[in-house]
TIBANU-491084 format. One line per 2 residues: number of its first residue (from 1); for each residue y, x, z of C-alpha. Coordinates in steps of 0.2 Angstrom, whole numbers, padded with zeros to 4 digits. Each point is the difference from the previous one (the first is absolute). Example, Ala and Ser with C-alpha at 12.3 -4.5 7.8 and 13.67 -1.06 7.14 Angstrom:
BEGIN
1	-0022,0062,0039  0017,0006,-0003
***
This chain:
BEGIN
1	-0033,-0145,-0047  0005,0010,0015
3	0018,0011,0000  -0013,0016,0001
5	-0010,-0005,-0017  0017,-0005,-0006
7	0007,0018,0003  -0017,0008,-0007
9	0003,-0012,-0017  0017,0007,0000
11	-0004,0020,0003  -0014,-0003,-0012
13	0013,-0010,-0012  0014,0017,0001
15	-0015,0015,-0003  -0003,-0009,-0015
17	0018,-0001,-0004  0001,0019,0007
19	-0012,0006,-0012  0006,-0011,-0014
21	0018,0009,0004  -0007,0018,0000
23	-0006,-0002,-0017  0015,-0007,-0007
25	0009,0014,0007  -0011,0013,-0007
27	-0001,-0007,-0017  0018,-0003,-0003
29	0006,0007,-0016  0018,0007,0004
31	0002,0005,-0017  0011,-0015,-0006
33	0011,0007,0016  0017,0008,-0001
35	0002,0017,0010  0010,-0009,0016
37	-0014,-0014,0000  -0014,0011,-0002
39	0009,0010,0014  0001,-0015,0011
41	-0020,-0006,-0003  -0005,0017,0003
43	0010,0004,0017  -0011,-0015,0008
45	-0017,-0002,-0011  -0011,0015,0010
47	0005,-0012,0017  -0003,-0016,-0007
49	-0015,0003,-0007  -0005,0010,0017
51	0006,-0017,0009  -0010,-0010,-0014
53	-0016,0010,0005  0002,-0001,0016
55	0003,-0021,-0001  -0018,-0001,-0012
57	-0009,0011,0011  0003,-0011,0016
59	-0007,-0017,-0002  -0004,0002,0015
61	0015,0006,0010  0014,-0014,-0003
63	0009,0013,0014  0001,0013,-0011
65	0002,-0009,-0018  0017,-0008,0007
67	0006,0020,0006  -0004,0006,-0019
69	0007,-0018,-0005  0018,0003,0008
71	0003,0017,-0008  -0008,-0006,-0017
73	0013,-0014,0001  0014,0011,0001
75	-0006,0012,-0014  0000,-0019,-0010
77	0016,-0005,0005  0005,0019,-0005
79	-0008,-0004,-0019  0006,-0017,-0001
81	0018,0005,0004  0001,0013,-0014
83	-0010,-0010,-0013  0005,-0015,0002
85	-0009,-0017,0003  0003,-0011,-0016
87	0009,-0014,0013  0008,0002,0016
89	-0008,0005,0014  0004,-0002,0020
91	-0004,0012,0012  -0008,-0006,0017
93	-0007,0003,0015  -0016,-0007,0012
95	0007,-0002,0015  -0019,0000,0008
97	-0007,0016,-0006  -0003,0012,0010
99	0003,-0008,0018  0017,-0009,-0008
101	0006,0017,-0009  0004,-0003,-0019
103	-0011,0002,-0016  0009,-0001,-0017
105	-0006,-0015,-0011  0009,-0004,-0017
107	0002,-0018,-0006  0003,-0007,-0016
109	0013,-0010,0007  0006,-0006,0018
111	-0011,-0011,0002  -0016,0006,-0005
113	-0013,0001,0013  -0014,0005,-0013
115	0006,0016,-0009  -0001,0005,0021
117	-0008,0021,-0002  -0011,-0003,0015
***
């Protein structure tokens, strides 16, 4: 399999993610939520699920999925901070993303490669 088709697999891989994401988001009950957790899910769903919807909508475009995937990862690590994981979590960075600028990545532990966000 070539690097391109190996790309493709993987754009095609994250829109269905994307999509799966934007739906999640949308139907989340916040019911169960206390005010300041509510507060907190509703100051960054609208831009996740826009970032969500773009990812789905661009199987196509692995260019623009990662853009949308950057800032959806910081609205994540934004939700994850205030609601907590259930274990401990690391924060990282990819130093290869965007011509060796960092994307954020959590990991389950320090040395997790397969927990890696993209």
């Amino acid at each position: 399999m070539s690097c391109v088709q190996d790309l493709q697999d993987i754009a095609t891989e994250a829109a269905k993610a994307g999509t799966a994401l934007e739906a999640t988001f949308k139907n989340f009950d916040k019911s169960a939520l206390t005010e300041a957790l509510k507060k907190t899910y509703e100051d960054v769903e609208a831009d996740a699920i826009e970032h969500a919807e773009h990812i789905g909508a661009n199987g196509g475009n692995i260019e623009h999925q990662r853009e949308h995937f950057e800032l959806l990862s910081k609205d994540i690590y934004d939700l994850v901070k205030a609601f907590g994981g259930g274990q401990v979590l690391y924060k990282d960075f990819c130093p290869m993303y965007n011509n060796w600028e960092r994307c954020l990545l959590v990991k389950r532990n320090e040395r997790d490669s397969e927990s890696l966000l993209w």
